[in-house]
C-alpha positions in Angstrom: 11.6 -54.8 10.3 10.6 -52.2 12.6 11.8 -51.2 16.0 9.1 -50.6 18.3 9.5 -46.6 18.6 9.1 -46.8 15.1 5.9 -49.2 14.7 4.6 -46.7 17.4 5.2 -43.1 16.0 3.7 -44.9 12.7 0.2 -46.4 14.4 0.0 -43.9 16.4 0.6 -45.8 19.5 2.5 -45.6 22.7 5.6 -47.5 23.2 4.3 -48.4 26.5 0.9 -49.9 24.6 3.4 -52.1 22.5 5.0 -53.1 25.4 1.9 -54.1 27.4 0.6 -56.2 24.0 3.7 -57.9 24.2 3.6 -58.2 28.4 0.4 -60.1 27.9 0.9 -61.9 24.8 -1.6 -60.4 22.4 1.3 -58.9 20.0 4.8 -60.6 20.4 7.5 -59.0 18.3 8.7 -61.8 15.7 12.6 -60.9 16.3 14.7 -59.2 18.6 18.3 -57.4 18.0 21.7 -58.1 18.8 21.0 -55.0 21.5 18.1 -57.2 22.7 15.2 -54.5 20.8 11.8 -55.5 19.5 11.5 -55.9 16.1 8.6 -56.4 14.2 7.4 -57.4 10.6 4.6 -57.5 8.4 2.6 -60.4 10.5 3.6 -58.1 13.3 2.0 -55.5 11.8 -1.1 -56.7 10.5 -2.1 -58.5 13.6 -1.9 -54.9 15.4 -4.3 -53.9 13.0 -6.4 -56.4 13.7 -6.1 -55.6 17.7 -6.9 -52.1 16.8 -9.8 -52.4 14.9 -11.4 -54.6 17.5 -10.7 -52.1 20.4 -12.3 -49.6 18.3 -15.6 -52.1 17.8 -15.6 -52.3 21.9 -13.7 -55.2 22.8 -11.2 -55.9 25.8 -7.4 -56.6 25.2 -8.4 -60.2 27.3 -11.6 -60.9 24.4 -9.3 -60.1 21.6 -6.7 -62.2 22.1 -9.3 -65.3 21.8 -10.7 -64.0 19.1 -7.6 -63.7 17.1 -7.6 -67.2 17.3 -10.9 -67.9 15.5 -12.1 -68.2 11.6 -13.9 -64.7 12.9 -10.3 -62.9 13.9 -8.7 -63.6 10.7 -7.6 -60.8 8.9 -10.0 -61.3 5.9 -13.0 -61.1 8.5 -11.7 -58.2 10.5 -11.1 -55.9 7.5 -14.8 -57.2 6.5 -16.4 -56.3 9.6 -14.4 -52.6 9.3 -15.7 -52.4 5.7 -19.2 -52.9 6.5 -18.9 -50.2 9.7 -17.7 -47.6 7.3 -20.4 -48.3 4.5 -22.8 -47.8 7.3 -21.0 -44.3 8.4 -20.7 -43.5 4.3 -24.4 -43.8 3.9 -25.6 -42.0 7.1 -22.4 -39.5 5.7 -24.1 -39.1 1.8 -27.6 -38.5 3.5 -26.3 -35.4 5.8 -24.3 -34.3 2.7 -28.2 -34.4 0.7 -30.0 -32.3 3.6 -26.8 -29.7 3.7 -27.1 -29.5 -0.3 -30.2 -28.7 -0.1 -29.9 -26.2 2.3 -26.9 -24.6 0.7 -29.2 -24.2 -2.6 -31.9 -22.1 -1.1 -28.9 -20.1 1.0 -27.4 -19.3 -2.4 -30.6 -18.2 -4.0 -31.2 -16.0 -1.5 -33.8 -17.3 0.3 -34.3 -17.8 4.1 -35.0 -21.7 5.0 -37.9 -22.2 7.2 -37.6 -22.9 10.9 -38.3 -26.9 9.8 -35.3 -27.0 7.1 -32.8 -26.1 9.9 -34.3 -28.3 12.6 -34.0 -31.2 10.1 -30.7 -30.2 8.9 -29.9 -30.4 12.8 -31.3 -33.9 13.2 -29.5 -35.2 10.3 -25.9 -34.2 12.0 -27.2 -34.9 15.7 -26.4 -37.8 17.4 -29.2 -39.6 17.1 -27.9 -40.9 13.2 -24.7 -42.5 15.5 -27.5 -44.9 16.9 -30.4 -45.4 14.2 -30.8 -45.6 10.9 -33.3 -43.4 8.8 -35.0 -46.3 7.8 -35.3 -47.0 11.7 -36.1 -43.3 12.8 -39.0 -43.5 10.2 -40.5 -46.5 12.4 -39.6 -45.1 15.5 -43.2 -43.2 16.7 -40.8 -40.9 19.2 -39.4 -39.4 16.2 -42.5 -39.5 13.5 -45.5 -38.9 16.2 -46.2 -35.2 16.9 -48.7 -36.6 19.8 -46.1 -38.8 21.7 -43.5 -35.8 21.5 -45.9 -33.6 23.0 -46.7 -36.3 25.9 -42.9 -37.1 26.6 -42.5 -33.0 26.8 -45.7 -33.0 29.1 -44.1 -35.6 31.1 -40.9 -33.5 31.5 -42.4 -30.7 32.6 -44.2 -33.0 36.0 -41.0 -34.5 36.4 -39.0 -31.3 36.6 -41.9 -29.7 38.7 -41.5 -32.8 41.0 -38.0 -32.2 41.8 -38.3 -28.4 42.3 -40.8 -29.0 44.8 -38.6 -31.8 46.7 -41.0 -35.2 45.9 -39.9 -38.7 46.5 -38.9 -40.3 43.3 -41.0 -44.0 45.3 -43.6 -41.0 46.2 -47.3 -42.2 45.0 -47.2 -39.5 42.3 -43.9 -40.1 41.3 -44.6 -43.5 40.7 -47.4 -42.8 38.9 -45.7 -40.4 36.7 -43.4 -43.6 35.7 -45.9 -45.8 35.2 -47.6 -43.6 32.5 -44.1 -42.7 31.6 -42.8 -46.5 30.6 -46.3 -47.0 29.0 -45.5 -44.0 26.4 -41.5 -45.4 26.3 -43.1 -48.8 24.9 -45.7 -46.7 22.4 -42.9 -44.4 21.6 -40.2 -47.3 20.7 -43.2 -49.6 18.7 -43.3 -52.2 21.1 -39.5 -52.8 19.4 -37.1 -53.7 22.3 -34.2 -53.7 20.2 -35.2 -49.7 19.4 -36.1 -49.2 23.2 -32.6 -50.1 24.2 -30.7 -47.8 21.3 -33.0 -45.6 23.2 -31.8 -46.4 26.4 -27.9 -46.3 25.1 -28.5 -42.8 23.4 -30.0 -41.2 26.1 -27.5 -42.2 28.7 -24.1 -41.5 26.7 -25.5 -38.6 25.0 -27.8 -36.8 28.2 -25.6 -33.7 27.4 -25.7 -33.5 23.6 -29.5 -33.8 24.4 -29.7 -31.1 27.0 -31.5 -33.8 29.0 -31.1 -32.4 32.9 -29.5 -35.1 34.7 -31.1 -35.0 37.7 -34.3 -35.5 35.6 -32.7 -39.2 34.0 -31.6 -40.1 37.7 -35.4 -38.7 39.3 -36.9 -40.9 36.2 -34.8 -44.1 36.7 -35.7 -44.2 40.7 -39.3 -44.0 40.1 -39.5 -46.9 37.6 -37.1 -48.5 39.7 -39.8 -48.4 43.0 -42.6 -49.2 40.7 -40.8 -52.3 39.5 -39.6 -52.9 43.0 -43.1 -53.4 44.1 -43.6 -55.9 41.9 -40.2 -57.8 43.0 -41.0 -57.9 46.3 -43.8 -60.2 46.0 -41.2 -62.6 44.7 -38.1 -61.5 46.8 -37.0 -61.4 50.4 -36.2 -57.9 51.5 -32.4 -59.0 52.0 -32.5 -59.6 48.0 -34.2 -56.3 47.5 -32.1 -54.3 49.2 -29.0 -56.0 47.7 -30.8 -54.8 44.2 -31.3 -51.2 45.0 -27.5 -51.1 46.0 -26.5 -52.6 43.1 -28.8 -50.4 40.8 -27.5 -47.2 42.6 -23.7 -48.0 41.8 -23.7 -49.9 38.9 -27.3 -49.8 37.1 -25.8 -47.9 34.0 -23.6 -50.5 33.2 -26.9 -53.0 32.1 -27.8 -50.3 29.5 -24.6 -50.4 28.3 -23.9 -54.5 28.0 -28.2 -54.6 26.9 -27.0 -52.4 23.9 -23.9 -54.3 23.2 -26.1 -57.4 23.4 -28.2 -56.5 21.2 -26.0 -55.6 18.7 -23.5 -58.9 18.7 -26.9 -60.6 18.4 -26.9 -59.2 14.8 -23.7 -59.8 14.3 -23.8 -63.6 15.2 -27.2 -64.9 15.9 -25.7 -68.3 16.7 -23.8 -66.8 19.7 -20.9 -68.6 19.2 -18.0 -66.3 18.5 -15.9 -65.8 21.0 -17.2 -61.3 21.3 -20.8 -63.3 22.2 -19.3 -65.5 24.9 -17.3 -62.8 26.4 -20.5 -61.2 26.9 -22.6 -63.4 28.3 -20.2 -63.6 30.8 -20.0 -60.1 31.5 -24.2 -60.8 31.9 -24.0 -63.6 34.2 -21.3 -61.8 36.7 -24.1 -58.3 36.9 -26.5 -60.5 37.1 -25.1 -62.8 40.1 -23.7 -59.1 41.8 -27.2 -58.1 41.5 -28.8 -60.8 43.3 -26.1 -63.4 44.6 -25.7 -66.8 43.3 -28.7 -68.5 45.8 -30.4 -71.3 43.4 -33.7 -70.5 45.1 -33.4 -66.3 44.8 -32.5 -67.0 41.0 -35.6 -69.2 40.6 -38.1 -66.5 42.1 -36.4 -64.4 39.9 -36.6 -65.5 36.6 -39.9 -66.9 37.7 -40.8 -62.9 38.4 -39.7 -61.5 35.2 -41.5 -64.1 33.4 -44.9 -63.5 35.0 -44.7 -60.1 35.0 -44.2 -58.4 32.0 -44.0 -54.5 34.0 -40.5 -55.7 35.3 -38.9 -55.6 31.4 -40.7 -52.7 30.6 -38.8 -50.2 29.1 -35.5 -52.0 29.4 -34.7 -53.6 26.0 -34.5 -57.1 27.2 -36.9 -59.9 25.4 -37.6 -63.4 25.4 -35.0 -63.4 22.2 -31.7 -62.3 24.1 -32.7 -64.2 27.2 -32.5 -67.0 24.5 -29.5 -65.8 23.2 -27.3 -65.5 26.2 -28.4 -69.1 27.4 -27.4 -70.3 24.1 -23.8 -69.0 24.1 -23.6 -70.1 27.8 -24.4 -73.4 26.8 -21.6 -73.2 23.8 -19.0 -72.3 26.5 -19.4 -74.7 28.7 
């Protein structure tokens, strides 16, 4: 058995971590000493792995500990789930290890690759192969269409020119400018809102691996948010709607974060019934209610508003399918 300094120094842990697992009952030590230490064996041992490997896939301490406790936190199905994340990093691994073969061989003949060879040899390590496939990037028209890279780089260059010069993000011609904007977002994405919110996820975790500016992400975000405010506040007392721009200025990043996790438990259990899928929904329905409140009559007008007009999804990620989705696992919890 091991003492806990020992189980620590070997995971590569804090004794303090240990001690908090076993403060809140996610990993009790299966004996103690005569000297009153922790002690732990190989069920000790393998359930930390398990807790590890689900922190690492994005879950809380308080989500894990339930889903220990299901068929889906056994150690067979954890070990599973790790196997098929590391196939998926071998096979985006093999592919940059192709493009960097390749461009080895024409270094060592002595010639010069073309500008092309290096930009692709670029893309293949960049960060956009942490959120898409290449079978994905090949359907993705932001990536394949010369013409909608052009536009978006266009429509940099007004938005840019628009903060120099001190316009309004809810201006008239900033608004414009995100009008035209989500309508190229929805071309450039294939009409796919499960790409658009990779998109969406990429973009804000990786603004500086990008070089996006980020006072042009922030300029962008406030002039979609005032067109789509426009369109609430035919639904929406002003009380409502200036609850909602509070709530977007402080904590509007988190929804493209939990719309990307969403979207990907969806894959992972399209029945929404494992206990990852119900932590989320929750996590959903407590944005959502900060957002808004909890009035029965506000949350009518505004699911009524978001399923009359199509503009106030635009661009977000969000369909008819994980609306579906969340209500389903809602309905499985309670």
């Amino acid at each position: 058995m091991l003492k806990v300094g020992e189980l620590a120094a070997l995971a590569g842990l804090t004794v303090r971590t240990l001690h908090h697992y076993d403060s809140i009952g996610l990993l009790q030590p299966s004996a103690r000493s005569d000297a009153g230490y922790r002690l732990y064996d190989r069920d000790d041992v393998a359930r930390l792995h398990r807790i590890q490997a689900l922190r690492s896939f994005g879950m809380g301490l308080a989500d894990i500990g339930l889903y220990l406790d299901s068929p889906e936190g056994s150690p067979l199905a954890v070990v599973e789930r790790q196997l098929r994340a590391l196939d998926r990093q071998l096979r985006e691994a093999a592919r940059v290890r192709d493009q960097l073969q390749r461009l080895h061989g024409e270094l060592a003949a002595g010639r010069q690759p073309d500008l092309s060879t290096w930009l692709h040899s670029l893309e293949q390590m960049s960060m956009i192969e942490k959120y898409f496939t290449q079978d994905e990037l090949a359907r993705l028209p932001m990536y394949t269409d010369e013409a909608i890279k052009a536009q978006f780089k266009g429509m940099v260059d007004e938005a840019m020119a628009l903060i120099r010069t001190q316009v309004a993000p809810d201006s008239d011609t900033a608004k414009e400018l995100a009008r035209r904007w989500l309508e190229a977002f929805g071309r450039g994405t294939g009409g796919d809102p499960e790409l658009a919110a990779r998109m969406n996820l990429m973009a804000q975790r990786e603004k500086e691996a990008a070089g996006i500016p980020p006072e042009l992400m922030d300029y962008m975000m406030a002039a979609m948010g005032a067109v789509k405010h426009e369109v609430w506040a035919r639904y929406l007392a002003p009380d409502v709607l200036a609850r909602m721009r509070s709530h977007y200025a402080s904590r509007g990043q988190e929804w493209t974060v939990l719309i990307g996790q969403v979207r990907e438990q969806m894959r992972a259990d399209p029945d929404a019934t494992q206990p990852a899928s119900l932590a989320l929904g929750r996590q959903w329905m407590a944005l959502f209610h900060d957002m808004i409140g909890t009035d029965p009559d506000v949350v009518a007008a505004f699911r009524r508003a978001t399923e009359e007009q199509p503009m106030l999804r635009k661009g977000s990620g969000i369909s008819d399918e994980v609306i579906a989705w969340l209500r389903k696992g809602l309905a499985t919890a309670q």
